[in-house]
Each structure stands twice: as C-alpha cells, then as structure tokens.
N, C-alpha and C positions, 0 to 999 in steps of 0.2 A: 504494500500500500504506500502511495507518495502522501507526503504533505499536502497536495493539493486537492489530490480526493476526499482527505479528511475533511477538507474543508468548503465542501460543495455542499450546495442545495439542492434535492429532488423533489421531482413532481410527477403524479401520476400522469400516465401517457393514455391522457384521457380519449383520445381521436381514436384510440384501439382498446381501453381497457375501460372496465368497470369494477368498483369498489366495495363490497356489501360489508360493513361488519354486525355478526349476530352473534348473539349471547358472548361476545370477546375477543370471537375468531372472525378473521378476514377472509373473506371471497372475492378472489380475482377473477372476473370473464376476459381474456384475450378473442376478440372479436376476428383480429386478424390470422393467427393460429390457430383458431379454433379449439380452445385448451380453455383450462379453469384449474386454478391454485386455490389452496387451504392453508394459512397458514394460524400455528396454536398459538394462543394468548401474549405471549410473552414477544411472539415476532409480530403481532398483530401493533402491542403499545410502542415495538421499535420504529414499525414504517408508520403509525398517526406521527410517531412525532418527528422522522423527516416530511410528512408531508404537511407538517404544523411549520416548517421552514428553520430547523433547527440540523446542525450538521453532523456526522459523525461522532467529531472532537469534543463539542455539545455533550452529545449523548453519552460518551464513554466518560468525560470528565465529570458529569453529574449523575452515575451509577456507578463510579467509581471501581469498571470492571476491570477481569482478569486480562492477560495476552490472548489465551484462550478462547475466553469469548467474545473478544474483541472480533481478534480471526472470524469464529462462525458467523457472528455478524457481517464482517467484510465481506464470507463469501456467499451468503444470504442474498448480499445486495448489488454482489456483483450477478449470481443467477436473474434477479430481478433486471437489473440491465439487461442482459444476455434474450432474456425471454419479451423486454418489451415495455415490460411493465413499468415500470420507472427512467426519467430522461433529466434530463442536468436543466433546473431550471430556478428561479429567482425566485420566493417569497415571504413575506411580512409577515416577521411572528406573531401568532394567535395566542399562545399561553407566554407565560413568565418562565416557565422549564420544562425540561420535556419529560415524557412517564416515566414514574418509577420503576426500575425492573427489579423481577425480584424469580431471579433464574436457578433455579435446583438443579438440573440437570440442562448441559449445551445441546447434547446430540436432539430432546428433546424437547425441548423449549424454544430455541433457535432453528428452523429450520421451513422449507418447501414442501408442500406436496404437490404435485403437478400429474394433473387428470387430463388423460386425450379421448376417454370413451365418448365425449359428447361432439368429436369433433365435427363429425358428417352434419348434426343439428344446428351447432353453432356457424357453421356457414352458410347454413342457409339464409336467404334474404328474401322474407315470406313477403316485401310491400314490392320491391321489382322482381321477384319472378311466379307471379301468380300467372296461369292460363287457363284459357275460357274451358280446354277440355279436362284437365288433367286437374285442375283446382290449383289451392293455395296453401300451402308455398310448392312450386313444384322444384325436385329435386333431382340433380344433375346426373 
C-alpha cells in the first residue's frame, strides 16, 4: 500500500452498482457484471465510513488497528476496486469519525462474498427489451 492510497476518498460506483444495507450487512448489485456481494457487519461499518468520505488513515488511526487487519482491509478494498464497486472520488464528511470496529476475528469479519448465480437475471433489461410476442423482459 502507498501513502497515497491511504489517503484517498471512495465512492460508490453508482452508474453500475447499488447499495442495500439490512439488519448491518451490505448488499452490493453490480448491474454491469451481473454479480451481487454480501459483505458481514464489520466490512459493512468499514465501507459506510469510506463512503461517509473519511480515508483509510482515518479509519485505521481511529480503530487503532493491527498490521493484520489493516492488510484484510487493504485487500477488501482493493477487491472492491477490482470488481467495480468503488472508484476514487471527493467527498464532505457527514459524521465527526468514522464507525467503531470492533473485529474478533479478520478472516471473518473482514471480508467479500461475491455471488454470480443471478447473473443471467441481472442483465436483463426488462424496460428495453420487452417484445410484442415473447413478452417482458425477453431474454437473450
């Protein structure tokens, strides 16, 4: 990790993803992939608060975490690049700091899950490709 990545701002990649968080866990829809992420509570309080516009350095310096899990976070959010979902972008912090973590275990508290069974569903585009005989959405 460079200095300069610590100290960037992300933002969801909204033009291709959507964001759901329920009972604590985030759900990512990648519209362009055709894919859909889960991530558990504790990677859910990491990305609200990059996308509350607070930086890595932020984050690490105010949960005063290990190397360790520093790292699974690093490669957390490099998969997130990697996949789409997050892009380098400017914004105004919303809170005074960002969420407490409060991490038991890296492997399981830090991490992705990344679902392709819906992808054939997710590409579809049920408003342009409806037809008079086949109905709606017709699929490829």
């Amino acid at each position: 990790m460079t200095e300069h990545f610590n100290n960037l701002q992300f933002i969801l990649n909204d033009t291709l993803c959507v964001l759901e968080i329920i009972e604590g866990e985030a759900i990512i829809i990648n519209s362009d992939k055709g894919s859909y992420y889960n991530l558990p509570a504790q990677s859910t309080l990491i990305i609200e608060s990059l996308l509350d516009g607070f930086t890595l350095e932020e984050i690490f310096k105010f949960n005063q975490l290990s190397s360790g899990i520093k790292n699974k976070i690093i490669t957390l959010i490099n998969k997130m690049l990697h996949e789409g979902i997050l892009i380098e972008g400017k914004i105004n912090k919303k809170k005074l700091q960002p969420n407490k973590l409060s991490i038991n275990d890296e492997n399981k508290d830090i991490h992705m899950e990344i679902y392709m069974d819906m992808k054939e569903m997710l590409e579809l585009d049920p408003i342009h490709e409806a037809d008079e005989t086949v109905g709606w959405p017709k699929r490829k």
